[in-house]
C-alpha atoms as an extended CHARMM CRD file, in Angstrom:
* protein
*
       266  EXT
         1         1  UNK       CA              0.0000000000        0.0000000000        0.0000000000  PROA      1               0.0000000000
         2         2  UNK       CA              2.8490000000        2.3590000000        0.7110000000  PROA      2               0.0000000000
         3         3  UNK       CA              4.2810000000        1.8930000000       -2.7000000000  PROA      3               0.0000000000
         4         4  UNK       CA              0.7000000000        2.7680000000       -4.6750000000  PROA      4               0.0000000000
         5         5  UNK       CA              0.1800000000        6.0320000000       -1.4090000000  PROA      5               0.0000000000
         6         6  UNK       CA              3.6190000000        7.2510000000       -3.0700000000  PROA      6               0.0000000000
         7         7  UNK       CA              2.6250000000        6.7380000000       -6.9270000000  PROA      7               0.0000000000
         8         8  UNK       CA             -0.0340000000        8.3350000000       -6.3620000000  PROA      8               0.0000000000
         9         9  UNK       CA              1.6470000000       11.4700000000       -4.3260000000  PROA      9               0.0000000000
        10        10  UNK       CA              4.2390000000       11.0220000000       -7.0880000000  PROA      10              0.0000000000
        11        11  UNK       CA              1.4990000000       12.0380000000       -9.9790000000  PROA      11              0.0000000000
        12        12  UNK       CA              0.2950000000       14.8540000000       -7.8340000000  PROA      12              0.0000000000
        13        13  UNK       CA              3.3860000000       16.5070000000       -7.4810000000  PROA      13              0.0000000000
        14        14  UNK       CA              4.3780000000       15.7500000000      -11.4570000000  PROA      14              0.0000000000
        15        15  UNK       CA              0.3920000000       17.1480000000      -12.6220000000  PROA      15              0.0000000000
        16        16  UNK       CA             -0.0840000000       19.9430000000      -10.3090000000  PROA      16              0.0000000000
        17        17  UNK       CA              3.1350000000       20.6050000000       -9.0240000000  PROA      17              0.0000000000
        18        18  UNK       CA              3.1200000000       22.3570000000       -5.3070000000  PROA      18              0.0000000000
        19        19  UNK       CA              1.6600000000       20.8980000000       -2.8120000000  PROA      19              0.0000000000
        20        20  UNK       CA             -1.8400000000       22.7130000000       -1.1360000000  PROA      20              0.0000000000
        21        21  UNK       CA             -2.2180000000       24.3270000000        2.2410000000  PROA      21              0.0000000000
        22        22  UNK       CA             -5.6100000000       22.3800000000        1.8760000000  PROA      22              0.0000000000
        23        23  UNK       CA             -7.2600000000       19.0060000000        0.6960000000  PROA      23              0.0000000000
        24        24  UNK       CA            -11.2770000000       19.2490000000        0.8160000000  PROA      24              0.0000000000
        25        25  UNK       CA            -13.3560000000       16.0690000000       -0.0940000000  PROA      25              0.0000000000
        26        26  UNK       CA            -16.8880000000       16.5700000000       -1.2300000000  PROA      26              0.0000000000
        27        27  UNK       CA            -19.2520000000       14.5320000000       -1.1180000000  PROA      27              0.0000000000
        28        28  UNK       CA            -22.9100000000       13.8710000000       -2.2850000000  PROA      28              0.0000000000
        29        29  UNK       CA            -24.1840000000       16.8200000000       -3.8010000000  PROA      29              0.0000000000
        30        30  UNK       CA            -21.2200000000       19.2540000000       -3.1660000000  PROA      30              0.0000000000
        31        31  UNK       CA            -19.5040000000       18.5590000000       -6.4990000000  PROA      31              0.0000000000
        32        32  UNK       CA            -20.2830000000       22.9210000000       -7.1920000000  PROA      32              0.0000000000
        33        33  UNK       CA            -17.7200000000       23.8510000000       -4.4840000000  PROA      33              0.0000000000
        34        34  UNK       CA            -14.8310000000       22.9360000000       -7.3010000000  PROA      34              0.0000000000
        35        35  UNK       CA            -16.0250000000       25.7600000000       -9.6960000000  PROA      35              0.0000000000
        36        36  UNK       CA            -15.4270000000       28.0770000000       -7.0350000000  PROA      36              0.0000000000
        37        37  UNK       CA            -11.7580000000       27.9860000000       -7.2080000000  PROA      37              0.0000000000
        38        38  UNK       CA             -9.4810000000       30.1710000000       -9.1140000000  PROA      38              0.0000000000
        39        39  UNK       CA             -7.6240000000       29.0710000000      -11.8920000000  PROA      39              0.0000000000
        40        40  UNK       CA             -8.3780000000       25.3330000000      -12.1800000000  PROA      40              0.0000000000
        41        41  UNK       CA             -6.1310000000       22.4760000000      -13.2680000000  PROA      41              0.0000000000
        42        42  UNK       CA             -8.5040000000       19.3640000000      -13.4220000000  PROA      42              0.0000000000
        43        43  UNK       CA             -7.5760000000       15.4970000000      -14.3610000000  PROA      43              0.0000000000
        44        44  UNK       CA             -9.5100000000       12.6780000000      -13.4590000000  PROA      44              0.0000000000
        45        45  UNK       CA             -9.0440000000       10.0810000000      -10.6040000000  PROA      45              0.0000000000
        46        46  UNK       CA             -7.8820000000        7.4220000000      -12.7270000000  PROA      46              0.0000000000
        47        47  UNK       CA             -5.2070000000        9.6070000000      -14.3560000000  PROA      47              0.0000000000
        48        48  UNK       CA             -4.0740000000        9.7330000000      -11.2300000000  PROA      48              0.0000000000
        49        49  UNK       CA             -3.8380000000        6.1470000000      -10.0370000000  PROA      49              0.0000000000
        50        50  UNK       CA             -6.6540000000        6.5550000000       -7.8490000000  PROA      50              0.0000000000
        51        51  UNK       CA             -9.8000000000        4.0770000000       -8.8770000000  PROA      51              0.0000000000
        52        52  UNK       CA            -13.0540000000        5.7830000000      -10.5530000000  PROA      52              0.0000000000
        53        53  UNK       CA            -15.8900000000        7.2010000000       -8.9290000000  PROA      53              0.0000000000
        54        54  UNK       CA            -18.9710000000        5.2760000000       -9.6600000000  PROA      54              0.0000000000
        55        55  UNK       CA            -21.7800000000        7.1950000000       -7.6180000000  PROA      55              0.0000000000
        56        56  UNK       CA            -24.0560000000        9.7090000000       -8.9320000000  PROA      56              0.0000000000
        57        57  UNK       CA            -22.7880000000       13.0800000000       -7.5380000000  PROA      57              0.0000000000
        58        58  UNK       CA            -19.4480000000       12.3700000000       -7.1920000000  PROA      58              0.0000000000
        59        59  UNK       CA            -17.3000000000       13.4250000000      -10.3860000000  PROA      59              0.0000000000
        60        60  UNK       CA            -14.6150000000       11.5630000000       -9.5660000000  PROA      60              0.0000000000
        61        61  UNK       CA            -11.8210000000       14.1570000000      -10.2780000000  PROA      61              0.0000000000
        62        62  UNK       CA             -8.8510000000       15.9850000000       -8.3990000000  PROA      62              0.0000000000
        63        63  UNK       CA             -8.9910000000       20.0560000000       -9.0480000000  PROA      63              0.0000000000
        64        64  UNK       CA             -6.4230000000       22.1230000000       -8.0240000000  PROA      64              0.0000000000
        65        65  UNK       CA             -6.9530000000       25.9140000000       -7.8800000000  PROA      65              0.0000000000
        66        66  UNK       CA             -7.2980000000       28.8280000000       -5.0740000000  PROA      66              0.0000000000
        67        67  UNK       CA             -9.5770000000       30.0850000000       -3.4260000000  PROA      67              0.0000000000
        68        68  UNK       CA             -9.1780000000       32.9060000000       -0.1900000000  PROA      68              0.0000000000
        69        69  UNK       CA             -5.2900000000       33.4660000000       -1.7620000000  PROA      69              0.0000000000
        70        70  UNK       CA             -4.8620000000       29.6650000000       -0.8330000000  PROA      70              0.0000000000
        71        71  UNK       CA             -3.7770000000       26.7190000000       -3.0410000000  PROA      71              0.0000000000
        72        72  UNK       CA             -6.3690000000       24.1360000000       -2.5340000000  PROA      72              0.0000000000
        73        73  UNK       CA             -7.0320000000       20.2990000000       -3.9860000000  PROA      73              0.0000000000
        74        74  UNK       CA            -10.6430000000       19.8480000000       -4.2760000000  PROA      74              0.0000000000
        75        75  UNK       CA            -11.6700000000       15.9050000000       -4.6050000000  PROA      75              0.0000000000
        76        76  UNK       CA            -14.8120000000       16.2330000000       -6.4660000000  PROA      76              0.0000000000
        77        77  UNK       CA            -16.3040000000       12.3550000000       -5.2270000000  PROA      77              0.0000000000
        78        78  UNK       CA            -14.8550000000        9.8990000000       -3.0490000000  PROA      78              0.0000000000
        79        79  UNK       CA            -14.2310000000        6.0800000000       -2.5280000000  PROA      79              0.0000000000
        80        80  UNK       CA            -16.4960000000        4.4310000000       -0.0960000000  PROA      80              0.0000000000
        81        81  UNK       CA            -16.4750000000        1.0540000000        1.1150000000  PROA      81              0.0000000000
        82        82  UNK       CA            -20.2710000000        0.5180000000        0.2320000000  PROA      82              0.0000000000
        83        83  UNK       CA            -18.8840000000        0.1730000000       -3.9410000000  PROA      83              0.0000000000
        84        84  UNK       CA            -16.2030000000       -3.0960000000       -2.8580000000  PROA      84              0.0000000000
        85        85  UNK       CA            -13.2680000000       -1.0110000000       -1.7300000000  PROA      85              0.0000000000
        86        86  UNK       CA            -11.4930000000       -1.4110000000        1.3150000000  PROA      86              0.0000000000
        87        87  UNK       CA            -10.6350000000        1.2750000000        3.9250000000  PROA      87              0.0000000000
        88        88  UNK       CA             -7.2220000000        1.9860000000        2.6260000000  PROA      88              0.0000000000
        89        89  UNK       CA             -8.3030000000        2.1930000000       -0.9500000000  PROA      89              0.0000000000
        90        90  UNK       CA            -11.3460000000        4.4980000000        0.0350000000  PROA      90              0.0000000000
        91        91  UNK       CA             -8.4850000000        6.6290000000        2.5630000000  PROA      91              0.0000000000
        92        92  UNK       CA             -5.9600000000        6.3580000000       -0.3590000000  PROA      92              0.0000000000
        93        93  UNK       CA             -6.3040000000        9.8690000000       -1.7900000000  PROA      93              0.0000000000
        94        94  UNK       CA             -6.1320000000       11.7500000000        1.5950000000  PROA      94              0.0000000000
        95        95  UNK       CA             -2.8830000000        9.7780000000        2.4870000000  PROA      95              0.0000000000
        96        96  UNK       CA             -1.6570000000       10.5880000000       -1.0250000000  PROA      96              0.0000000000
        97        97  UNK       CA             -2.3020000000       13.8460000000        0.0760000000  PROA      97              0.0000000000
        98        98  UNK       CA             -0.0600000000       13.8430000000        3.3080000000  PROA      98              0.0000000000
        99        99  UNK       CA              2.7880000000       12.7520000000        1.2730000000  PROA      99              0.0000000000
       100       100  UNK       CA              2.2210000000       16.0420000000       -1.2390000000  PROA      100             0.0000000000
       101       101  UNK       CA              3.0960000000       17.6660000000        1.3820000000  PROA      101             0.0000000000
       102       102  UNK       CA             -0.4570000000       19.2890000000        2.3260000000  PROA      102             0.0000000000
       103       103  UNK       CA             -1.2030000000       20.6980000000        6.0290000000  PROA      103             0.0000000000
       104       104  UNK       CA             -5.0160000000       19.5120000000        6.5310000000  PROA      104             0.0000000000
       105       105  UNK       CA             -8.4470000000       18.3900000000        4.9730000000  PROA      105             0.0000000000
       106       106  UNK       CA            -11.8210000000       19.1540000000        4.7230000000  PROA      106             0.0000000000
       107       107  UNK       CA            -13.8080000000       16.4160000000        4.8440000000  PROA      107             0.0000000000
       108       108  UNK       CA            -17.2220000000       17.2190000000        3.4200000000  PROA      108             0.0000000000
       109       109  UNK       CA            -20.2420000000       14.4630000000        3.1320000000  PROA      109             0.0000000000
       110       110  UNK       CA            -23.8950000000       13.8930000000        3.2780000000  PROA      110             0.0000000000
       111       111  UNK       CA            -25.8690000000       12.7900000000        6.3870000000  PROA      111             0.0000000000
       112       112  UNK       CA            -29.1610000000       11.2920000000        7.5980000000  PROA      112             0.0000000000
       113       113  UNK       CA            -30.6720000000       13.5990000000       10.7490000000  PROA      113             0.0000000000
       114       114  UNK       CA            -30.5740000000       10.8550000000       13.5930000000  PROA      114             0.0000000000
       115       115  UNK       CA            -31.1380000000       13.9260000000       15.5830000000  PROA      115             0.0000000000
       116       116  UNK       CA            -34.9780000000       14.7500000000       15.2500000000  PROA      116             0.0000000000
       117       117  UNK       CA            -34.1860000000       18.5960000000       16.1790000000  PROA      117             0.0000000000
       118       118  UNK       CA            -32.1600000000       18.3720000000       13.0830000000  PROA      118             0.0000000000
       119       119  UNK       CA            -33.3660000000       20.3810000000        9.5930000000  PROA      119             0.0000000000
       120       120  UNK       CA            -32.9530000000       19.2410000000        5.8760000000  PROA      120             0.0000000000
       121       121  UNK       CA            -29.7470000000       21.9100000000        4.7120000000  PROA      121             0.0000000000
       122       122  UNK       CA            -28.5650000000       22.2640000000        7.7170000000  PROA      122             0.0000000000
       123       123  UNK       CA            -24.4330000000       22.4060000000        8.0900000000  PROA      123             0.0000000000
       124       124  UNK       CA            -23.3600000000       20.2460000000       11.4050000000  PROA      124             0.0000000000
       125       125  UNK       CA            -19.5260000000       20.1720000000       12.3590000000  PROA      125             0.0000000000
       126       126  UNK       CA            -18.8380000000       16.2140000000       13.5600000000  PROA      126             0.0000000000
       127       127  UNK       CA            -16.9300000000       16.8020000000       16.4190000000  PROA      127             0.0000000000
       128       128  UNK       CA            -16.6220000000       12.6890000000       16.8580000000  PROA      128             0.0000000000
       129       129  UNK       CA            -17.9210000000        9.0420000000       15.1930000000  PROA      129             0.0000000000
       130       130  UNK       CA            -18.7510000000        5.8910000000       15.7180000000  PROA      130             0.0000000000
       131       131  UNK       CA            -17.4800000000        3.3370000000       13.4170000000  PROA      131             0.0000000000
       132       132  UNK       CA            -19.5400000000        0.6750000000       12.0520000000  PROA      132             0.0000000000
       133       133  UNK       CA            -18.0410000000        0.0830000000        8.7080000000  PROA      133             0.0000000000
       134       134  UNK       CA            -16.5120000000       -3.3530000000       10.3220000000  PROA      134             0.0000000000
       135       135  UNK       CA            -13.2760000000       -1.4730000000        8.5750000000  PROA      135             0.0000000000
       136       136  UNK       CA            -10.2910000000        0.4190000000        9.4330000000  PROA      136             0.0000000000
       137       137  UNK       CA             -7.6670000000        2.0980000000        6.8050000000  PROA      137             0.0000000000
       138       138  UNK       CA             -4.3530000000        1.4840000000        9.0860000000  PROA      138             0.0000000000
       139       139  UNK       CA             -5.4960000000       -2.7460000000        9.2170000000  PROA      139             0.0000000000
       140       140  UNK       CA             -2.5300000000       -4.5640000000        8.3590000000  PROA      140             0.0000000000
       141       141  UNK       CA              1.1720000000       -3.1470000000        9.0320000000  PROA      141             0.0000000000
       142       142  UNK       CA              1.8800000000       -0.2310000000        9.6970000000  PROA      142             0.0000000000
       143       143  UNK       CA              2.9500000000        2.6360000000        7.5870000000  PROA      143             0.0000000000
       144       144  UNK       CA              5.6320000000        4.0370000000        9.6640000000  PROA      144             0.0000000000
       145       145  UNK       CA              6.2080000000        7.1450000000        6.6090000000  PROA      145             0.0000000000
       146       146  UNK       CA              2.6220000000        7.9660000000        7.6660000000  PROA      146             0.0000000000
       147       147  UNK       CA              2.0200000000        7.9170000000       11.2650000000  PROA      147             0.0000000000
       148       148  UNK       CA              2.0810000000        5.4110000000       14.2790000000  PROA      148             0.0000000000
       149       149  UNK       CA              0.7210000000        1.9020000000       15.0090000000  PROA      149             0.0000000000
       150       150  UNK       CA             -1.7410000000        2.8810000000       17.4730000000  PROA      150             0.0000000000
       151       151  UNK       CA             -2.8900000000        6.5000000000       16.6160000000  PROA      151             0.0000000000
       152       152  UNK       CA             -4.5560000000        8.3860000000       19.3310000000  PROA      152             0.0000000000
       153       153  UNK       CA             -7.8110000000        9.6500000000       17.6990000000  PROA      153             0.0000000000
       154       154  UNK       CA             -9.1180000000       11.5780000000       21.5300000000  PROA      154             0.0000000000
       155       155  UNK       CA             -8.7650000000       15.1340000000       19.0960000000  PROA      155             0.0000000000
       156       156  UNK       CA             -9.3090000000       13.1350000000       15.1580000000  PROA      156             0.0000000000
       157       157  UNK       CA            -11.5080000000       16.3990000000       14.6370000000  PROA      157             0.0000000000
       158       158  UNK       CA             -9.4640000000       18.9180000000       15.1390000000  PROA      158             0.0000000000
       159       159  UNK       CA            -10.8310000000       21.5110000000       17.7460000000  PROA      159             0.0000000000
       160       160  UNK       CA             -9.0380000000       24.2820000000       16.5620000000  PROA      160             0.0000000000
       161       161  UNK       CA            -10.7920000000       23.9620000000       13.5500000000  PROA      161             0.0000000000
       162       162  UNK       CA            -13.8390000000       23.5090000000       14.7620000000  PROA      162             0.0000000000
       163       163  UNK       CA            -13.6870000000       26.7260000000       16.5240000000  PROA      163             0.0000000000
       164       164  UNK       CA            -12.5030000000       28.5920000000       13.4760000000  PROA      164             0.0000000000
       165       165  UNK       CA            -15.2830000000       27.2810000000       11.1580000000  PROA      165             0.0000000000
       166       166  UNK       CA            -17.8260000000       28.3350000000       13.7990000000  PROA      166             0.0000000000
       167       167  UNK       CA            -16.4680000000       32.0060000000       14.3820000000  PROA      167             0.0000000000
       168       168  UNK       CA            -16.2890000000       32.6980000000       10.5260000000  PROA      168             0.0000000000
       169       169  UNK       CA            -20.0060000000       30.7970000000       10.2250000000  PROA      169             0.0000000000
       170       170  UNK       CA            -21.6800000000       33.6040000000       11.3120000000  PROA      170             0.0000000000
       171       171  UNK       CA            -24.2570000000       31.9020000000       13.2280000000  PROA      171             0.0000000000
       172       172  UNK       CA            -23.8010000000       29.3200000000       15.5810000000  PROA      172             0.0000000000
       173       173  UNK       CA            -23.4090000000       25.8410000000       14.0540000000  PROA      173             0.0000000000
       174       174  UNK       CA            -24.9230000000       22.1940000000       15.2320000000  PROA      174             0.0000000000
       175       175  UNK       CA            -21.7630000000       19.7080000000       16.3230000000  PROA      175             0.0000000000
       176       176  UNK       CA            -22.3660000000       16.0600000000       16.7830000000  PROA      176             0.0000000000
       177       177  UNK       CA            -21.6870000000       12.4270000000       16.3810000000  PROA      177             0.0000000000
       178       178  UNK       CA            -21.0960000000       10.9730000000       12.7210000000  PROA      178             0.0000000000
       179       179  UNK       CA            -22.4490000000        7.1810000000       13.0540000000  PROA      179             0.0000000000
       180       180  UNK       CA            -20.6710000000        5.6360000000       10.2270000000  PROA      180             0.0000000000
       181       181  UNK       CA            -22.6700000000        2.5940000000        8.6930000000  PROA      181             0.0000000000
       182       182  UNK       CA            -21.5980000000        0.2030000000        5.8200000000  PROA      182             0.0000000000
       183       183  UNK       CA            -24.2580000000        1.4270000000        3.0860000000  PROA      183             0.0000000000
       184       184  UNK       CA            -25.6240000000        0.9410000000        0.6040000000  PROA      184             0.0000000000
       185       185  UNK       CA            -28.7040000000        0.5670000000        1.7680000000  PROA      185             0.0000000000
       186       186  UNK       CA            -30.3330000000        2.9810000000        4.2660000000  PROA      186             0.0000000000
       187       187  UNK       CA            -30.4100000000        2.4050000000        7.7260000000  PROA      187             0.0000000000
       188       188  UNK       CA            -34.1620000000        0.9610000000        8.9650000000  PROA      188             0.0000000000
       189       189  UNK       CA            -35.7290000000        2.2330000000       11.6760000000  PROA      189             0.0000000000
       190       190  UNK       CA            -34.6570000000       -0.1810000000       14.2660000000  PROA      190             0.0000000000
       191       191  UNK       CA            -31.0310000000        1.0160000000       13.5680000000  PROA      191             0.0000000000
       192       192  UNK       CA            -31.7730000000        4.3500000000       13.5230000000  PROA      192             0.0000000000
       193       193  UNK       CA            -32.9780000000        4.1600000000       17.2000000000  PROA      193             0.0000000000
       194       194  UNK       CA            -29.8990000000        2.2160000000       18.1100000000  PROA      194             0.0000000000
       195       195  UNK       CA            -27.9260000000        4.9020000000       17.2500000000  PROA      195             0.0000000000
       196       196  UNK       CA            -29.6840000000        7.5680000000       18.5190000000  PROA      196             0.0000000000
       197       197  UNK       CA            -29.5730000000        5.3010000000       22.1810000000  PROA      197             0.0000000000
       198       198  UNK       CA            -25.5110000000        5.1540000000       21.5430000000  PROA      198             0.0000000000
       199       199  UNK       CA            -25.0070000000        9.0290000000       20.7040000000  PROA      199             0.0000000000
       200       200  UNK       CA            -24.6960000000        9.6070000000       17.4910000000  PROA      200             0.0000000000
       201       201  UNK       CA            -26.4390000000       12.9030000000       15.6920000000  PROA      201             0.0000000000
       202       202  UNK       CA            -26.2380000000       12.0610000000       12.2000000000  PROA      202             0.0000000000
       203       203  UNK       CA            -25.4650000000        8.7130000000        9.9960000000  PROA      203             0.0000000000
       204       204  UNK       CA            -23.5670000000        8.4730000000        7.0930000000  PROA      204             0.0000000000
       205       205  UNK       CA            -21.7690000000        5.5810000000        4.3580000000  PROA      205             0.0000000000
       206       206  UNK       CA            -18.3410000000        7.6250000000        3.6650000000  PROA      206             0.0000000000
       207       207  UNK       CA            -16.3690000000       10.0150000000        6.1890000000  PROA      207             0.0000000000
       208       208  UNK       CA            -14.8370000000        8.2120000000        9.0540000000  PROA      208             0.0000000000
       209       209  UNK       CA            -11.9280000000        6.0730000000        6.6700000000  PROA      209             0.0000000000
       210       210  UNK       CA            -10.7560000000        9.3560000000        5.5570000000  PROA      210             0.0000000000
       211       211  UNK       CA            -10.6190000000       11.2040000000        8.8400000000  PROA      211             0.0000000000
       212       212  UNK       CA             -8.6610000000        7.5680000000       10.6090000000  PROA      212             0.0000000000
       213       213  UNK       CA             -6.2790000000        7.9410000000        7.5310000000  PROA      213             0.0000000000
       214       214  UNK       CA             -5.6830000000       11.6510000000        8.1310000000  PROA      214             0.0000000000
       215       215  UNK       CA             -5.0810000000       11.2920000000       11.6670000000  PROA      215             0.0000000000
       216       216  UNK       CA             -2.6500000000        9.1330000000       11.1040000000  PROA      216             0.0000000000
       217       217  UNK       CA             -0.8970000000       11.1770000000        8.8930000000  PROA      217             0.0000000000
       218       218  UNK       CA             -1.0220000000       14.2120000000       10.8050000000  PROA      218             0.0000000000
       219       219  UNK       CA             -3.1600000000       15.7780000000        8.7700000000  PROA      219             0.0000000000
       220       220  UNK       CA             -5.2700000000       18.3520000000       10.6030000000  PROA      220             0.0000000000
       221       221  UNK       CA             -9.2610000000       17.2830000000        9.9990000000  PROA      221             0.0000000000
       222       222  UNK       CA            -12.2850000000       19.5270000000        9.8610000000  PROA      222             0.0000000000
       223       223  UNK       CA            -15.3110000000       17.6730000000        8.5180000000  PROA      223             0.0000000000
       224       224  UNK       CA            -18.5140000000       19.4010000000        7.7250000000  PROA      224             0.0000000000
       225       225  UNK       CA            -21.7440000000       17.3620000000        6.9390000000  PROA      225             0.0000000000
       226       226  UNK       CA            -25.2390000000       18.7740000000        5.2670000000  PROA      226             0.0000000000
       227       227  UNK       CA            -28.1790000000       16.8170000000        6.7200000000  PROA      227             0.0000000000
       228       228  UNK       CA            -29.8830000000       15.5510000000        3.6030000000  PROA      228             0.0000000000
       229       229  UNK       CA            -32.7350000000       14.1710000000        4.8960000000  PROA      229             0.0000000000
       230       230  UNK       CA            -34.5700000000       12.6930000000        8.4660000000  PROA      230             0.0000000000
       231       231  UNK       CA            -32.9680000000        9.6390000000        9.3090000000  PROA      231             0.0000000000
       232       232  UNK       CA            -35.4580000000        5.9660000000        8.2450000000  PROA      232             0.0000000000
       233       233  UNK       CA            -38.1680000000        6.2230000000       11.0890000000  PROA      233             0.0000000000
       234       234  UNK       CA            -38.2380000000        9.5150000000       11.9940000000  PROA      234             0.0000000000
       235       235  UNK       CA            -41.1330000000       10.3440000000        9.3180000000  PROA      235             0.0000000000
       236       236  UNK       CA            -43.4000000000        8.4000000000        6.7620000000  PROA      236             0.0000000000
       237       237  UNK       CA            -41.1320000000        9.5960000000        3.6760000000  PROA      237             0.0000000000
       238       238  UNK       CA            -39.2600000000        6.9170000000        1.5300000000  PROA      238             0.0000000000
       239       239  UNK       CA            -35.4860000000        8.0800000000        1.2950000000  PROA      239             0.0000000000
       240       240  UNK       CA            -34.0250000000        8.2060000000       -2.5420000000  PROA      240             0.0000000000
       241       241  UNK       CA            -30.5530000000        9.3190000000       -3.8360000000  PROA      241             0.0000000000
       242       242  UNK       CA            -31.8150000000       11.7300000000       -5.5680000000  PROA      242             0.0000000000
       243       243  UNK       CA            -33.5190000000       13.4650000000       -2.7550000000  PROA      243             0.0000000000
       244       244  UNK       CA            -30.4520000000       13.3950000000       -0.9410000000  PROA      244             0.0000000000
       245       245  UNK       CA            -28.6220000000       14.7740000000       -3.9040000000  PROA      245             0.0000000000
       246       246  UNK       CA            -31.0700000000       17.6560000000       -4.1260000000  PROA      246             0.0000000000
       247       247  UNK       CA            -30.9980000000       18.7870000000       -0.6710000000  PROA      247             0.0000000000
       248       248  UNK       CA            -27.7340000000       18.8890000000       -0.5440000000  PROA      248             0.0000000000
       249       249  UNK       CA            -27.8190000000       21.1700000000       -3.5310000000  PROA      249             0.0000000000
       250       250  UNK       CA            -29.4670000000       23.3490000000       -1.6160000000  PROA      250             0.0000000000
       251       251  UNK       CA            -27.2510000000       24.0160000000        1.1190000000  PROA      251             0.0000000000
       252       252  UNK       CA            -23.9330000000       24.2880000000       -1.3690000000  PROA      252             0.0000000000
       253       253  UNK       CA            -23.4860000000       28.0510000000       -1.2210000000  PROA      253             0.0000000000
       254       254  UNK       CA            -23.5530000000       28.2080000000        2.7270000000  PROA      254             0.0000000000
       255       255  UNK       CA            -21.0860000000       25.3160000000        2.6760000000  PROA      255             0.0000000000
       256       256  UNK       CA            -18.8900000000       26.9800000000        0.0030000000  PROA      256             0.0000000000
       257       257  UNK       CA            -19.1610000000       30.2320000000        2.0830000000  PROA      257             0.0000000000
       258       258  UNK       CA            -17.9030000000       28.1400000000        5.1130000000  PROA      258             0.0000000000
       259       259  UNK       CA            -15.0450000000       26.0610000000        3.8330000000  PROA      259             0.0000000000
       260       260  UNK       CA            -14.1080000000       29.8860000000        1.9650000000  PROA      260             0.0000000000
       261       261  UNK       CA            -13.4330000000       31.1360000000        5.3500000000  PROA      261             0.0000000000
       262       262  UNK       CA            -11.9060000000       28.2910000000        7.1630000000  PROA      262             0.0000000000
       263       263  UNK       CA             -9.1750000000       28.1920000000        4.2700000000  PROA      263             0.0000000000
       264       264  UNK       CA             -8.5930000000       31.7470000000        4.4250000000  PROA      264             0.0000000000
       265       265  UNK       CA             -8.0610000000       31.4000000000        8.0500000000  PROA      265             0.0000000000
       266       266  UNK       CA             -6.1680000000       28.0970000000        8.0080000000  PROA      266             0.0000000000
């Protein structure tokens, strides 16, 4: 794994050249925060050494551009476990990342309101998970370039951050629990009220294998979800991609107008 982590890093630095202050990783429905950065130099994951995306709303390419007078490397779709990748494969670009040379990452993704208080658009910072992908990125040996055997992940979302995306916000933002589960079917309702009895504020498919990997690395993490849609249970409405897609459509200028400060700030 170390040797593809390094081809990979290798065809960053060859395409794009120096490394960014900033990785940010968008998920479902956030694909628009890539045409917001200045001068952008685009190629696609493959081209990279990275495997296709494969899920509607996620382009499946690295752009590299600025944005707040910082360089920045936008993946426009990510890995996930739920398509038959492991958790290395699906943490593979952020650890490529690390090796560029890059100081942090914005993790960005979709999320199901386990929280009823929650609303549909809404930006929560996850200021924790719970991991029930079954997976980890750092199984196997250890990648001593990267980080550790046993990473401490008390602080894997880093407060700093936390408290810098909420004073440039504006207003004061929801933080919670990210429940990660395997995907790709939705949650029922059953599991749903498990993790609401456990802690968790929101559920997700994606996220946590990203933010282990970064850890790991030393990257500094800030991940921002948009609550797509009331968890399975929590009303009578049948939950759709599509939907999820949509609402999260919605709430892309606030989250562009967030991530905008942070990196100005970083």
């Amino acid at each position: 794994m170390m040797d593809r982590i390094e081809t990979v890093a290798r065809g960053l630095r060859e395409r794009f050249g120096e490394p960014p202050v900033v990785g940010v990783v968008l998920g479902s429905g956030l694909g628009a925060f890539a045409a917001a950065l200045d001068q952008p130099i685009r190629a696609s994951y493959p081209e990279l050494g990275l495997p296709g995306s494969n899920v509607p709303g996620h382009a499946g390419e690295l752009v590299v551009g600025n944005i707040a007078g910082r360089r920045v490397a936008c993946f426009s779709g990510r890995l996930h476990v739920y398509e038959g990748h492991d958790a290395a494969v699906a943490a593979l670009g952020v650890r490529a990342l690390a090796r560029w040379g890059a100081r942090g990452v914005v993790l960005s993704s979709a999320v199901g309101g386990v929280d009823p208080t929650l609303a549909t658009g809404e930006l929560l910072l996850v200021s924790d998970h719970i991991n029930f992908l079954g997976a980890n990125p750092l199984r196997g040996p250890n990648l001593d370039e990267l980080g550790p055997r046993f990473p401490d992940l008390s602080h894997i979302y880093t407060p700093r951050l936390r408290a810098l995306a909420q004073e440039v916000s504006g207003r004061r933002l929801r933080e919670g629990v990210y429940a990660a589960m395997p995907g790709p079917s939705y949650e029922t309702p059953a599991e749903v009220r498990m993790l609401r009895i456990l802690g968790a504020d929101v559920v997700g498919m994606s996220l946590v294998p990203e933010s282990i990997a970064a850890a790991h690395a030393g990257l500094e993490v800030l991940a921002v979800s948009v609550v797509a849609n009331a968890a399975a249970g929590l009303t009578d409405e049948k939950l759709a991609h599509a939907d999820v897609t949509a609402a999260v459509n919605s709430a892309a200028n606030a989250f562009t107008a967030l991530v905008r400060g942070v990196v100005a700030a970083w």
